[in-house]
C-alpha atoms as one frame of an Amber mdcrd trajectory, in Angstrom:
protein
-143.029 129.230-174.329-144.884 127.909-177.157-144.452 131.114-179.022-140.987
 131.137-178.860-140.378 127.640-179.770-142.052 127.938-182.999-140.173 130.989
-183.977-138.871 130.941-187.232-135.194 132.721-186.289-135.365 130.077-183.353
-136.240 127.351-186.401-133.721 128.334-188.152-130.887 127.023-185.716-131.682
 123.547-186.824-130.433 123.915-190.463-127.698 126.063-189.395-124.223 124.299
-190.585-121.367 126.883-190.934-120.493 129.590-187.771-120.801 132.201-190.361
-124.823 131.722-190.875-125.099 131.121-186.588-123.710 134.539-186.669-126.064
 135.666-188.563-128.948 133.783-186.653-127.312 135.212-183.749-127.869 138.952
-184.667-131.228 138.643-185.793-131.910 137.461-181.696-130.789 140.180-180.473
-132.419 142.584-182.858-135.859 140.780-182.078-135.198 140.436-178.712-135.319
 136.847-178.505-132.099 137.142-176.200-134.826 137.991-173.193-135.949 135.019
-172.936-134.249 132.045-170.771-134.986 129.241-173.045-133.735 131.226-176.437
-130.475 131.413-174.654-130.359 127.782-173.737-131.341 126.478-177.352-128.669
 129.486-178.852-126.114 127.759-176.425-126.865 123.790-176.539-126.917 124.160
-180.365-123.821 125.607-180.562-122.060 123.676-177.750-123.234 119.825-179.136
-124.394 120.283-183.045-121.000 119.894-183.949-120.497 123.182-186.240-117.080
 124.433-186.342-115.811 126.972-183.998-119.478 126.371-182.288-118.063 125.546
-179.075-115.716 128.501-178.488-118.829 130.573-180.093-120.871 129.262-177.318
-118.169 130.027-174.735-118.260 133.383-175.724-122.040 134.274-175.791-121.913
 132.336-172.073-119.648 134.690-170.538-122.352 137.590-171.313-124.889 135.889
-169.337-125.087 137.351-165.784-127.444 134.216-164.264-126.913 131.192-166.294
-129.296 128.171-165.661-128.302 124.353-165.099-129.463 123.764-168.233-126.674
 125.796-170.031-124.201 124.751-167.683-124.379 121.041-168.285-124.953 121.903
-172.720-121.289 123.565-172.381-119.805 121.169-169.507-121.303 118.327-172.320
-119.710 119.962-175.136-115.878 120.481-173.746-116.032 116.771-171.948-115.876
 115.757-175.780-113.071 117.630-176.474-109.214 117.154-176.779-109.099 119.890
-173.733-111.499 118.622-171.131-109.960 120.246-168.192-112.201 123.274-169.055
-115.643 121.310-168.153-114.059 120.921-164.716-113.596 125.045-164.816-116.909
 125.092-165.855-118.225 123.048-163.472-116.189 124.829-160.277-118.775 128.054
-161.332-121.680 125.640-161.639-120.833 125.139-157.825-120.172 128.743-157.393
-123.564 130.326-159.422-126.013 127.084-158.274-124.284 125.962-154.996-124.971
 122.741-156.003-123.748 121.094-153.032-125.571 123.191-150.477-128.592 122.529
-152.621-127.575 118.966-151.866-127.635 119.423-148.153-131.142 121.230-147.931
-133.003 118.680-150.054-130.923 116.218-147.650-130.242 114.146-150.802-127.165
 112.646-148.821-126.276 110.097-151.657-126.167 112.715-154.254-124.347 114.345
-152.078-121.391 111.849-151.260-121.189 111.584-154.912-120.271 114.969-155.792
-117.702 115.029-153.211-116.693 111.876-154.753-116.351 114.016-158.002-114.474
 116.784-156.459-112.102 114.189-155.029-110.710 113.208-158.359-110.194 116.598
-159.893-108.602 120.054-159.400-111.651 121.231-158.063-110.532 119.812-154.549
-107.900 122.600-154.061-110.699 125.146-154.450-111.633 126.742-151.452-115.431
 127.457-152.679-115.621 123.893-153.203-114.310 122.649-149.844-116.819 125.200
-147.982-119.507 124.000-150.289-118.750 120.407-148.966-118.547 121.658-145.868
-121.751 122.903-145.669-123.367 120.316-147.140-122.591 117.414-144.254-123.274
 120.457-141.984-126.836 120.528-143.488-126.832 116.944-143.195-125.895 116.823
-139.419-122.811 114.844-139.776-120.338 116.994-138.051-118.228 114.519-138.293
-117.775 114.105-142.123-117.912 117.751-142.268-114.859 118.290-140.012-113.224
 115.218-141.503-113.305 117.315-145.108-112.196 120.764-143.522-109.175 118.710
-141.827-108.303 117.463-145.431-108.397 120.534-147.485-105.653 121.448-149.241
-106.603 125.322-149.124-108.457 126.813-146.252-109.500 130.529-145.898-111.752
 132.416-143.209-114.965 130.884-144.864-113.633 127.798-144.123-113.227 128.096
-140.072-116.230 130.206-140.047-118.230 127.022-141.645-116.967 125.038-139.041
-117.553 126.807-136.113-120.818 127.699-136.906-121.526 123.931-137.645-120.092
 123.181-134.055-122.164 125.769-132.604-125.465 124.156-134.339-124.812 121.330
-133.275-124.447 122.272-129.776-120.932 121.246-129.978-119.217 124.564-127.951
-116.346 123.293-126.539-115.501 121.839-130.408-116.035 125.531-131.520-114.366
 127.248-129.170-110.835 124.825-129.441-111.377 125.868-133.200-111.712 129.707
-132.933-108.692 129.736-130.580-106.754 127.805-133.362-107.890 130.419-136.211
-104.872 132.236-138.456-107.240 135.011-138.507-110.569 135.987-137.235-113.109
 137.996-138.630-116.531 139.699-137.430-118.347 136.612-138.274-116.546 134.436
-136.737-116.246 136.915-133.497-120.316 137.082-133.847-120.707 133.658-134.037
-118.505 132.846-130.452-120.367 135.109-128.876-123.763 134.339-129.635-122.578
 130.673-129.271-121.277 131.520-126.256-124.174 133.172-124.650-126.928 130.350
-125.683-124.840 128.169-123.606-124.673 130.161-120.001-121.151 131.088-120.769
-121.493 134.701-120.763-118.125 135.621-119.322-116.127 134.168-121.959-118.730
 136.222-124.874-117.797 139.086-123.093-113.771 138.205-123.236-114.593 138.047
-127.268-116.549 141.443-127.098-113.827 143.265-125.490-110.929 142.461-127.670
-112.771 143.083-130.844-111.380 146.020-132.276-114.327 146.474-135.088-117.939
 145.753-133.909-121.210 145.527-135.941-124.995 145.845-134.727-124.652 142.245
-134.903-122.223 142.273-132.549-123.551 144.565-129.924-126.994 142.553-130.473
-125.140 139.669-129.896-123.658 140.411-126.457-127.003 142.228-125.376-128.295
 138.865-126.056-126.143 137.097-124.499-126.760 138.989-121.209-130.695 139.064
-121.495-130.552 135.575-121.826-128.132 134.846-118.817-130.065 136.786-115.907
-127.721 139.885-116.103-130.696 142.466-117.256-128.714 145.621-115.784-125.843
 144.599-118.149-128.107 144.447-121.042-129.759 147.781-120.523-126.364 149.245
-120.101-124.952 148.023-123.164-127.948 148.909-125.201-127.203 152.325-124.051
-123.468 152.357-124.825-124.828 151.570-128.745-126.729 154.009-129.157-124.499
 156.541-127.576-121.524 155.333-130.663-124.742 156.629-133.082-125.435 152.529
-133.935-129.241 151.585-134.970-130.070 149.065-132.925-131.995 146.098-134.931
-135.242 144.245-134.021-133.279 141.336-132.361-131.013 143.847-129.965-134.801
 145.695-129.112-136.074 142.647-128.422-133.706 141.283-126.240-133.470 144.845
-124.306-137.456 145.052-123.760-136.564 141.126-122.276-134.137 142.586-120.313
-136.548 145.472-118.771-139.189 143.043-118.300-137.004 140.589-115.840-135.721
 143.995-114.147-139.616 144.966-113.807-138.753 148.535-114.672-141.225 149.845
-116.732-139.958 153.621-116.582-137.047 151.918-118.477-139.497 150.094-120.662
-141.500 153.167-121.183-138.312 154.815-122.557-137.675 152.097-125.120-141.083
 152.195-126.019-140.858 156.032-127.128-137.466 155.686-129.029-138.933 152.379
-131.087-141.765 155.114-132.266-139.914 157.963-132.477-137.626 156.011-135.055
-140.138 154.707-136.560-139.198 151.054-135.908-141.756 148.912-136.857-143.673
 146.368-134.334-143.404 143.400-136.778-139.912 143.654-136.684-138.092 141.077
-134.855-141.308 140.740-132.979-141.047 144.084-131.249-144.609 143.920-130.669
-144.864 140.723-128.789-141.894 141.537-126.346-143.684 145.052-125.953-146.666
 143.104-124.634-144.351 140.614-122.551-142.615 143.668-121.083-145.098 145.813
-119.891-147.409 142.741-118.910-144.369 141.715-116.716-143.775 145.035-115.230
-147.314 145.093-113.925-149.062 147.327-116.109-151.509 144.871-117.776-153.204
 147.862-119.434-150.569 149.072-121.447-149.797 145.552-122.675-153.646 145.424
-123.966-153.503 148.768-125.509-150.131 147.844-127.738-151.848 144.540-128.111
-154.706 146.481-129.981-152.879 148.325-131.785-151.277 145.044-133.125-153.823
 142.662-133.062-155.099 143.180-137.156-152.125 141.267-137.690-153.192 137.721
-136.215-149.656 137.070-135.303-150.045 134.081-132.447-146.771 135.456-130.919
-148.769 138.348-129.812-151.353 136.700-128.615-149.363 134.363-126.430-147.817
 137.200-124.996-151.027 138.502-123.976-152.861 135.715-122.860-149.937 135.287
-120.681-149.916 138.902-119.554-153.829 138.489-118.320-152.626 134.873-116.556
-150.156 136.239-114.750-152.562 139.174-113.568-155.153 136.760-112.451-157.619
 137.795-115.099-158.942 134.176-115.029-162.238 135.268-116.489-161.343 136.437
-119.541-158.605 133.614-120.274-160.983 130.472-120.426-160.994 130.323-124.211
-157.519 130.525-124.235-156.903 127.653-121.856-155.166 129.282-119.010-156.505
 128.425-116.191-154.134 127.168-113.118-153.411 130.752-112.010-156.967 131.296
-111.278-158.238 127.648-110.016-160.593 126.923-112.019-159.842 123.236-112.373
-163.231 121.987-114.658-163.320 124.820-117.157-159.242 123.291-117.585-160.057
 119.941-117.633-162.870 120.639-120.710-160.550 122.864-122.662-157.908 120.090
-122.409-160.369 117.558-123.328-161.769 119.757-126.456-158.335 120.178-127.628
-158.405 116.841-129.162-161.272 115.354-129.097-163.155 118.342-131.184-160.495
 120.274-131.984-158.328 117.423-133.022-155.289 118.820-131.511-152.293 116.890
-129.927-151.584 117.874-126.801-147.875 118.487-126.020-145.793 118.204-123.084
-146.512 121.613-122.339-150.177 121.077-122.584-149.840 117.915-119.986-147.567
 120.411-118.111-150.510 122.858-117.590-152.822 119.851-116.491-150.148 119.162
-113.766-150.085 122.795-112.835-153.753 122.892-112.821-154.706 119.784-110.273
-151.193 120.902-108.330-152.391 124.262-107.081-156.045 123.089-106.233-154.392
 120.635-103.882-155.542 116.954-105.705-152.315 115.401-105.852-153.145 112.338
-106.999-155.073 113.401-109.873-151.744 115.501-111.198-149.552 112.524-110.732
-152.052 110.425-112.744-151.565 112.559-115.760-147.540 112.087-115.566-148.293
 108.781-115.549-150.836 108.355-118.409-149.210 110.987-120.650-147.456 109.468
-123.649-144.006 111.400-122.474-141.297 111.418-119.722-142.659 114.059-117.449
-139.920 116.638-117.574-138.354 119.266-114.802-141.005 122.099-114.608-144.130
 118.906-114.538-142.299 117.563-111.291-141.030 121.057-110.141-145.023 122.033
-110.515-145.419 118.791-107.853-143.252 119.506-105.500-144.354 123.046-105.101
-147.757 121.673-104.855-146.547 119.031-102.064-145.077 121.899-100.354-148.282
 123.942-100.007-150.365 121.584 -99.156-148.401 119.357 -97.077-147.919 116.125
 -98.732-144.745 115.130 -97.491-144.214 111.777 -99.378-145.104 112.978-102.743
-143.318 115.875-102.228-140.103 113.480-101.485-140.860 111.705-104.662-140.640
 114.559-106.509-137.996 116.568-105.431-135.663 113.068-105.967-137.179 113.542
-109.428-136.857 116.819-110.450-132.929 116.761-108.738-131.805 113.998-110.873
-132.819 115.755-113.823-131.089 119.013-112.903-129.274 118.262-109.919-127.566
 122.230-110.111-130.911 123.796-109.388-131.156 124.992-105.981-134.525 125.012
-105.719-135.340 121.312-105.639-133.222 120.989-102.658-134.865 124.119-100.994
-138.620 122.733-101.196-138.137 119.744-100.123-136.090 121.055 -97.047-139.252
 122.890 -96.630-141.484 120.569 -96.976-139.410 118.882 -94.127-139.061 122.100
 -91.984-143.250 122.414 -91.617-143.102 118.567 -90.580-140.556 119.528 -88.189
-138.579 116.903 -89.373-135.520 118.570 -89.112-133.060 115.528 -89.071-134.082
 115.460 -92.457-134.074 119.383 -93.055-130.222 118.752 -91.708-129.025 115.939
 -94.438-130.877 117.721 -96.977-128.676 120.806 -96.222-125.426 118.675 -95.912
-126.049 117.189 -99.726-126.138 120.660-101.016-122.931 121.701 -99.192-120.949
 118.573-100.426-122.551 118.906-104.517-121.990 122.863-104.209-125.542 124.168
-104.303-125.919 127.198-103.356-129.796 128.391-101.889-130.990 131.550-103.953
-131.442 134.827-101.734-134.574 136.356-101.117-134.555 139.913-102.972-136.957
 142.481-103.718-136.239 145.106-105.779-137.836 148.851-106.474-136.994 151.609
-109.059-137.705 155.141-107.308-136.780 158.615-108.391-134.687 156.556-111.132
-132.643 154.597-109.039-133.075 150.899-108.059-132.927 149.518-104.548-133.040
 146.214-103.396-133.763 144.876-100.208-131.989 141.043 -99.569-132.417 138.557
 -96.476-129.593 138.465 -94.242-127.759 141.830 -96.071-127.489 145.097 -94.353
-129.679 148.089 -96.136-128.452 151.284 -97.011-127.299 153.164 -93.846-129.166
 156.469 -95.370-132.127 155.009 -94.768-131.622 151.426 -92.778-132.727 152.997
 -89.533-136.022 154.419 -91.558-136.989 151.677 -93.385-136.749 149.478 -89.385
-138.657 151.525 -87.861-141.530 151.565 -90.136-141.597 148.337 -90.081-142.307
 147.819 -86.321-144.889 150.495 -86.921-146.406 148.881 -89.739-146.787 145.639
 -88.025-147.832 147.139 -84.391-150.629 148.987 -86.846-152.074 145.389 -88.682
-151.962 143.707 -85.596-154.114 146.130 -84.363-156.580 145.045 -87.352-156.105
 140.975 -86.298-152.612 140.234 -88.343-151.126 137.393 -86.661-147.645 136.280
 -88.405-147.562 133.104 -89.543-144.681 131.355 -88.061-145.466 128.422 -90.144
-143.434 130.103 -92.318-140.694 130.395 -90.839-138.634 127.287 -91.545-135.603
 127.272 -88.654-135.552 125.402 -85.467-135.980 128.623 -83.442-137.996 130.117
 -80.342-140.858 131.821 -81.379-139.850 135.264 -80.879-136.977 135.078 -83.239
-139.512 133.559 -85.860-141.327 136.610 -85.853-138.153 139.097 -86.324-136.978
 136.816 -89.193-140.602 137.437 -90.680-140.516 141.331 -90.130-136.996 141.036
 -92.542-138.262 139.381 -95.330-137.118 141.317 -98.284-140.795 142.518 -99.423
-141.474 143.806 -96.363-138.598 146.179 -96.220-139.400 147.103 -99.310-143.104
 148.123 -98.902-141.579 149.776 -95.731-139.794 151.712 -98.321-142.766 152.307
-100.765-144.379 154.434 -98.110-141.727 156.282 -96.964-140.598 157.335-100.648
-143.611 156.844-102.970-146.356 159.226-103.280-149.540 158.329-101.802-151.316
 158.629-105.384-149.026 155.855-107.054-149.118 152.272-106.486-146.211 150.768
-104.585-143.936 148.663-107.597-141.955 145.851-106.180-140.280 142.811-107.948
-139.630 139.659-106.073-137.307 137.283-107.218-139.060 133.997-105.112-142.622
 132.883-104.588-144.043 135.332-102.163-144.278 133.255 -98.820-148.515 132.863
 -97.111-147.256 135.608 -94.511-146.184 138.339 -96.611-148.888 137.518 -98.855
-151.366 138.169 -96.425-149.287 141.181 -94.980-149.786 143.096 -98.320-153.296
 142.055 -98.451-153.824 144.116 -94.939-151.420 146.772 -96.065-153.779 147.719
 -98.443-156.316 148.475 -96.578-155.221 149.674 -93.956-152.793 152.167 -95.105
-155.079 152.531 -98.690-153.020 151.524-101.004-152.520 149.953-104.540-149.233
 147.572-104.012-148.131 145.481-107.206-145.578 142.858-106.678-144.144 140.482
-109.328-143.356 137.228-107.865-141.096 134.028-109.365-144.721 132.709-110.640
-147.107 135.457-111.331-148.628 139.366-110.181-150.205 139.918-107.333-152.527
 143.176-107.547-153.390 144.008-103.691-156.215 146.584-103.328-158.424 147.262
-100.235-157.080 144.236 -98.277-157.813 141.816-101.560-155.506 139.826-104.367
-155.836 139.774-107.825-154.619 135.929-107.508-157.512 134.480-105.182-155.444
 132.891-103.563-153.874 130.782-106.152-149.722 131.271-106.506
């Protein structure tokens, strides 16, 4: 910079006093390069713009409109120099393309330096520059960044000229804001939509549970983009409709579309709630065949999630491996969770995951390390673990102690993680107290409701089982079927409480179950009727056991599935103590590897054992 300062042709510009010998100056820059450099330009245009030389401004002008990326510093020399002049409408033209090239405004918003802000609107205000769509967005944008909705609807309202960037601003400020009933009045009310703004709906839409009206937006688009089909995949990944996903994801690539990391990622999310890995598998294969990198859209991590989630732990470790050079903490969340899940408690202490496999003072030290050597601050989530942890080893009172010495409002999943506990173990007040909890804080959740009935049921308190019953009925809660679902030969089946089965193979799938259970008992399996939470005679406590939906579908598993393979099932609800301890015998009786993905974790049974030692 020095260099260039001292330069004689840059010297020179100081005794320069005709436009005839800046000319000349001029040339000899661009013949020595001098043009090249940022600040040559500057001085070249300041001089001429504010020394005063006749015809110097409209020289200036001229060498600016060459310039492909002008600086702030040679906008304000030539906004200076025409403010002076008899014509000083063109600073304000000049300054409408300072907005355009720097953004000013938006720049405003980012470095939230609101005052600045407010006063180039002010600005804008009192000049053409108002009836300037670019500079309407820009102050759009800039209360956006700023949070204030508000102000930022209040200026599209009162601009003169609007255009799609406009109503695509404001939506998307609506949406960030959380504000989707705003957004969607406002899309309705657009002259004309485009893909962003169709985009935008629909990933608004499907962030917020309202995945019918996304697809409504979907279908009438005429012109789609991967954005859009990533969107609506999304949208139905996120919103518990997996098989929709998978067949959408399918559609795109059939219309020769490359799907991007995002729409993979979503898909492999989409597999993993299904618990399909032959599906998974598939994805898998196309991601290298393409040559998709893992690092994209963290591909990698949601491979890990996916086949962790599907039950095969060792695939998940082997992409891991493959991954693991790159430090990314997503991926190692993903697998730490996969071995959690899969009762790998031994191998998980370092990591601090603990509750699935009971071991309650190797938790409480790696809590306490966190922050008192490791100087970390525990959040919510950490707390939440803690909860978890004292929960499933049955001390109560210890778990409610850390709600109430933790320096936050103990949210749904600590008191959910309480009540379950109070359920398992009997503690019929606390369980009460909870469940009151956890409904006032999300009072649609049918599960709440369902616990404590149960809780209720096992005290044979079924007054209480009754009004608990009657409140969901009169606030429209409905109780979540049982379901257990299989993928064999390529097709899915699924086995629910109270629904017929298939009548090709409903008479089957019966009658191996009386055999099945005629067999166990044989080896001392006693049903638990415990579990069995209706006000019944015995005998139809034990038929109700016999059709609980993962019993039909082990039924199935060896009827259909080779003796060689392990028996896949998914469950959608904790596994109840009955079934849990009819796979266990299952095993070993019949010799078989059964893996069944329940609401909280796997459970690996092998030779009349489980991977989760008893802890689910």
């Amino acid at each position: 910079m020095t260099a260039i300062s001292t330069n004689p042709v840059v010297s020179m510009l100081d005794k320069c006093k005709s436009l005839c010998e800046l000319r000349q100056i001029h040339a000899q820059m661009i013949k020595t390069n001098l043009l090249n450099h940022q600040f040559t330009v500057s001085r070249l245009i300041a001089f001429c713009s504010l020394s005063g030389v006749s015809g110097g401004l409209d020289y200036a002008a001229s060498v600016f409109s060459r310039i492909q990326h002008p600086n702030s510093f040679i906008f304000f020399a030539l906004i200076k120099g025409f403010s002076d002049t008899s014509n000083p409408v063109e600073s304000l033209t000049l300054y409408a393309r300072m907005l355009s090239c720097l953004n000013y405004s938006s720049a405003c918003g980012k470095l939230l330096a609101f005052d600045e802000g407010r006063q180039v609107h002010g600005q804008v205000l009192k000049t053409h520059l108002w009836f300037d769509p670019f500079v309407g967005n820009s102050m759009v944008r800039m209360y956006i960044d700023f949070g204030q909705i508000e102000l930022a609807r209040r200026v599209f309202d009162r601009m003169p000229n609007r255009d799609v960037v406009s109503w695509n601003s404001m939506i998307a400020g609506y949406l960030k804001a959380g504000e989707i009933e705003l957004a969607s009045e406002l899309f309705d009310e657009m002259p004309e939509r485009d893909l962003v703004s169709c985009n935008a709906m629909i990933d608004g839409y499907g962030k917020c549970g309202r995945c019918e009206l996304a697809e409504k937006v979907f279908e009438t688009m005429s012109d789609k983009d991967v954005v859009t089909w990533t969107s609506m995949i999304s949208a139905y990944a996120q919103n518990r409709c997996p098989m929709k996903a998978l067949d959408l994801f399918r559609e795109m690539l059939s219309l020769g579309l490359r799907p991007d990391g995002p729409a993979i990622v979503s898909v492999l999310s989409a597999i993993a709630d299904l618990g399909f890995v032959e599906e998974g598998k598939w994805l898998h294969a196309y991601v290298s065949m393409n040559k998709i990198e893992l690092s994209s859209g963290f591909i990698g991590s949601a491979l890990i999630d996916m086949y962790s989630k599907c039950g095969y732990i060792e695939n998940a470790y082997h992409v891991f491996r493959s991954i693991s050079h790159r430090r990314n903490i997503g991926d190692w969340n993903a697998m730490i969770s996969g071995l959690a899940i899969h009762g790998l408690a031994e191998k998980l202490l370092i990591s601090f995951t603990c509750s699935h496999g009971g071991l309650v003072e190797e938790g409480q030290f790696y809590f306490e390390s966190m922050h008192e050597k490791y100087k970390i601050v525990p959040r919510i989530q950490h707390y939440g673990c803690m909860i978890d942890l004292f929960g499933r080893a049955g001390l109560l009172e210890d778990a409610l102690g850390v709600i109430q010495n933790m320096p936050f409002e103990a949210d749904l999943l600590a008191w959910k993680a309480i009540l379950s506990a109070s359920m398992k173990h009997g503690h019929i007040e606390i369980g009460k107290s909870a469940a009151l909890r956890a409904i006032e804080l999300a009072p649609d959740d049918s599960s709440s409701y369902v616990l404590l009935s149960n809780i209720y049921a096992k005290a044979e308190r079924w007054d209480d089982v009754a009004k608990i019953r009657l409140m969901m009925r009169q606030r429209g809660v409905k109780k979540i079927a049982g379901c257990s679902s299989m993928l064999v030969n390529g097709k899915v089946h699924e086995f629910l409480v109270g629904k017929e089965l298939d009548r090709s193979y409903s008479g089957r799938v019966l009658a191996k179950i009386a055999k099945v259970v005629s067999r166990l008992k044989l080896q001392g399996y006693e049903p638990d009727l415990t579990q069995v939470l209706l006000d019944i005679e015995d005998e139809g406590k034990e038929s109700l056991l016999n059709l609980h939906s993962e019993k039909m579908a082990v039924a199935f598993g060896l009827i259909h599935i080779n003796k060689s393979a392990p028996i896949h099932i998914v469950k959608n609800l904790r596994v109840c103590c009955d079934c849990h301890c009819f796979m266990k015998l299952v095993s070993k009786v019949y010799n078989r590897q059964i893996i069944m993905r329940d609401q909280n974790r796997f459970h690996h049974f092998e030779n009349g054992c489980c991977s989760c030692n008893e802890y689910w």
